[in-house]
C-alpha positions as CSV (number, residue, x, y, z in Angstrom):
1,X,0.0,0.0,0.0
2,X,1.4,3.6,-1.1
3,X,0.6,5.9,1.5
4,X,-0.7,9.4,-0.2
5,X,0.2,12.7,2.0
6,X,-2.5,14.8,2.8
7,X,-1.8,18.2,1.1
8,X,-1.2,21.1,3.5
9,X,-4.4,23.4,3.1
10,X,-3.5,26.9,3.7
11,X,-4.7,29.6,6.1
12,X,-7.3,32.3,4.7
13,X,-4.0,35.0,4.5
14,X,-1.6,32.2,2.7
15,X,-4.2,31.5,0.3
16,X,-5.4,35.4,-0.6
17,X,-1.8,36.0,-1.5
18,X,-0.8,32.8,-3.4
19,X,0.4,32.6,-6.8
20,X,-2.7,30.5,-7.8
21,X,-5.0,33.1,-6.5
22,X,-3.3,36.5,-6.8
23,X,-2.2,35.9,-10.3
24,X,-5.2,34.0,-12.0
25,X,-5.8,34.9,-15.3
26,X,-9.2,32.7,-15.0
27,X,-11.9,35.5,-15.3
28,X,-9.4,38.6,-17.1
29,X,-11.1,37.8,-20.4
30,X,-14.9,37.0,-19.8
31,X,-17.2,38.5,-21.3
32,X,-21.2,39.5,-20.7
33,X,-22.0,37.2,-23.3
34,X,-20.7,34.9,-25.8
35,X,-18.9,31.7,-24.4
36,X,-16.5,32.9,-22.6
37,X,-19.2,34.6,-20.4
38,X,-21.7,35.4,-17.3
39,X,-24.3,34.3,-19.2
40,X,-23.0,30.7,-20.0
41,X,-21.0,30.2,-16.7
42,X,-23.8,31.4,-14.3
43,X,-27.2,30.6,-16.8
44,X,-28.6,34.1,-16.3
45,X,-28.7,36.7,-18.9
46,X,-27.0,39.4,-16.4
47,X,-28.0,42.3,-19.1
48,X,-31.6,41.5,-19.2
49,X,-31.8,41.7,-15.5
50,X,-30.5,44.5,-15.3
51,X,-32.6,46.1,-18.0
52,X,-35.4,44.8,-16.5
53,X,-34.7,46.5,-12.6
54,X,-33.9,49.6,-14.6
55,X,-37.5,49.5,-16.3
56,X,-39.3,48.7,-13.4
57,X,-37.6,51.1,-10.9
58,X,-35.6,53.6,-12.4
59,X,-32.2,52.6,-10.7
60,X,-30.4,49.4,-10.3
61,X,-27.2,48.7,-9.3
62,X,-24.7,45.3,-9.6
63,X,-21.8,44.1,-7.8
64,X,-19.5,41.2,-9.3
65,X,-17.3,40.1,-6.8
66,X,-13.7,38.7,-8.4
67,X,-14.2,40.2,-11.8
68,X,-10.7,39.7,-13.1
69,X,-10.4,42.4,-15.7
70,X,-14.0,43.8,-15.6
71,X,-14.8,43.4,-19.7
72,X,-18.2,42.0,-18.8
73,X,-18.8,44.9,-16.2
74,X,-17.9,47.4,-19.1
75,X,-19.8,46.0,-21.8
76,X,-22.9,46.1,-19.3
77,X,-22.3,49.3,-18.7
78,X,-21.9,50.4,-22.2
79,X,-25.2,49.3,-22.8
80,X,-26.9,50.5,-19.7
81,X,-25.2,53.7,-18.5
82,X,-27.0,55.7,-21.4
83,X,-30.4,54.6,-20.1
84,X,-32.7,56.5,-18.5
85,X,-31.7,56.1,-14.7
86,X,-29.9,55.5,-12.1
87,X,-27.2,52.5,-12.9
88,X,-24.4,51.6,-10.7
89,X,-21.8,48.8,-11.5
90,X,-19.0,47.8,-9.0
91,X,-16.4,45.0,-9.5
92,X,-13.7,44.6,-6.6
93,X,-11.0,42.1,-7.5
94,X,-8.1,41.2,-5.0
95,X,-5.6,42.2,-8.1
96,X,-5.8,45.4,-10.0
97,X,-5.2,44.0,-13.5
98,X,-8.3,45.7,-14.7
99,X,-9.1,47.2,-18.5
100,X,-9.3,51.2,-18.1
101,X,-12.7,51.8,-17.8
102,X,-13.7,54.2,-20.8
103,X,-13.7,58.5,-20.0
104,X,-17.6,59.1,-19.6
105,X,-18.5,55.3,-18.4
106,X,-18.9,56.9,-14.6
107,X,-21.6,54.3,-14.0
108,X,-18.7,51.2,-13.8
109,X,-15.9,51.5,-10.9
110,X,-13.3,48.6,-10.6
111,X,-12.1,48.1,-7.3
112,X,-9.2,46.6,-5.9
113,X,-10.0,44.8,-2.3
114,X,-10.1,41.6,-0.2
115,X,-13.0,39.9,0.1
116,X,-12.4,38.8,3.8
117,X,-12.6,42.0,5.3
118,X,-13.9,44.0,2.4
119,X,-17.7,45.5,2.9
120,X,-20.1,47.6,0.3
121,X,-21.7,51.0,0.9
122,X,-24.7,49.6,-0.3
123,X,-27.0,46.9,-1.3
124,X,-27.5,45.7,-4.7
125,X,-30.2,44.1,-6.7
126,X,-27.8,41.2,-8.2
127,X,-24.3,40.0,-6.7
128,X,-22.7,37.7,-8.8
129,X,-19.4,35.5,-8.4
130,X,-18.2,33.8,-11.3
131,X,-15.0,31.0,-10.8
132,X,-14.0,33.2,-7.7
133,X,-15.1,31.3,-4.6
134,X,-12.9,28.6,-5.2
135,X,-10.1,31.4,-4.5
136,X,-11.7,32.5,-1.2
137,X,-10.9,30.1,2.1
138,X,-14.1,30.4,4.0
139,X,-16.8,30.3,1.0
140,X,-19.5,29.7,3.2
141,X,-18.8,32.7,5.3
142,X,-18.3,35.1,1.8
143,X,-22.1,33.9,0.8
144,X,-24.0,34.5,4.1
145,X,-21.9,37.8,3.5
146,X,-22.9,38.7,0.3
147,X,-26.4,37.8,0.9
148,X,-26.6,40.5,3.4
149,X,-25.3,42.7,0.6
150,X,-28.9,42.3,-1.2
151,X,-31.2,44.3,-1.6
152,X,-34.9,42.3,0.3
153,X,-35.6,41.3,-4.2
154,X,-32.3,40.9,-5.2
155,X,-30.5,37.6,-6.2
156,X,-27.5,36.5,-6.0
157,X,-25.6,34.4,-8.3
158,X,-22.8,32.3,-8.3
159,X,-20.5,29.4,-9.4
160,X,-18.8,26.9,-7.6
161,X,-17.4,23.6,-8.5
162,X,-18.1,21.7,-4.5
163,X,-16.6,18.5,-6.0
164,X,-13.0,20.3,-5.7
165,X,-13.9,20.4,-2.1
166,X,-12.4,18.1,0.1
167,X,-11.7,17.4,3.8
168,X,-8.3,17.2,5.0
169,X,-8.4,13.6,4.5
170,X,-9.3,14.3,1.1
171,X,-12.8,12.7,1.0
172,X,-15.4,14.9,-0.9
173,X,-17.5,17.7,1.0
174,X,-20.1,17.9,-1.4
175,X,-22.8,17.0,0.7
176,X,-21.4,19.1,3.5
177,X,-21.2,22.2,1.3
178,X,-24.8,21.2,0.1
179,X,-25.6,21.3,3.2
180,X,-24.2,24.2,4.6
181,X,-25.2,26.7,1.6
182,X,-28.9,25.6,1.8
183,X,-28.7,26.2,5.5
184,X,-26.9,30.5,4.7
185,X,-29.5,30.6,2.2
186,X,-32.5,29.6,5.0
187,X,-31.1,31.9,6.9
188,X,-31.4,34.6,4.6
């Protein structure tokens, strides 16, 4: 029998500022739409929802946390910012390896922070989160989090592969996970 050693899992801090992490190029490039996108990886059409709060309350306002470079932020806000309204798009990324924001789009601001300690000024009508909580140590804790981020009709959406989740032992903690999301969202 081969024994196989347990990988050392790192602390919250260690794995903020790892290579893997700090220097992902996973979302630089995604787009709004396309597939490379939002719309395929999370199976909403981010862009219609948010035409849709515009129309039906003259303001709306959309927070994508770990959003890599921030294309799909600007295209979105290309589209909306024009509108009649009151639009706000924030993306906060814990590296600053952002496209420049076009002069005039004042409705889109990318933000460097990290998620662990980092808090909104706000609520929003639609977090989303796409291939970032695999990146964060305590996902669980980020959701409940996020959810309080909402505004009381907002939704929040995100992806997560929970198969890559193990125990130290390395068994899978999908059920765990399961578990523990339905229970933050319950809470909610």
């Amino acid at each position: 029998m081969i024994a196989i050693p347990t990988p050392r899992l790192l602390d919250d801090e260690a794995l903020s500022w790892s290579s893997v992490v700090a220097n992902s190029a996973m979302n630089r490039e995604r787009g709004l739409e396309g597939g490379n996108s939002y719309a395929k990886e999370l199976g909403i059409d981010v862009l219609g929802f948010l035409h849709e709060r515009l129309r039906e309350g003259g303001r709306v306002a959309w927070l994508d946390l770990c959003c890599g470079s921030g294309k799909a932020l600007i295209e979105a806000g290309e589209r909306l910012c024009d509108a009649t309204g009151d639009v706000e798009i924030l993306g906060v990324d814990l590296v600053p390896m952002f496209v420049r924001v076009p002069t005039g789009l004042s409705c889109v601001t990318l933000r460097e922070a990290d998620l662990r300690s980092w808090c909104p000024e706000r609520r929003y009508d639609l977090i989303t989160c796409v291939h970032g909580l695999h990146y964060v140590g305590d996902k669980l804790g980020l959701v409940a989090r996020a959810l309080g981020w909402l505004e009381d009709d907002g939704i929040f959406v995100a992806s997560l592969d929970s198969s890559a989740i193990r125990y130290a032992d390395g068994r899978p903690a999908t059920r765990r996970i399961a578990a523990a999301l339905r229970q933050t969202v319950s809470l909610r």
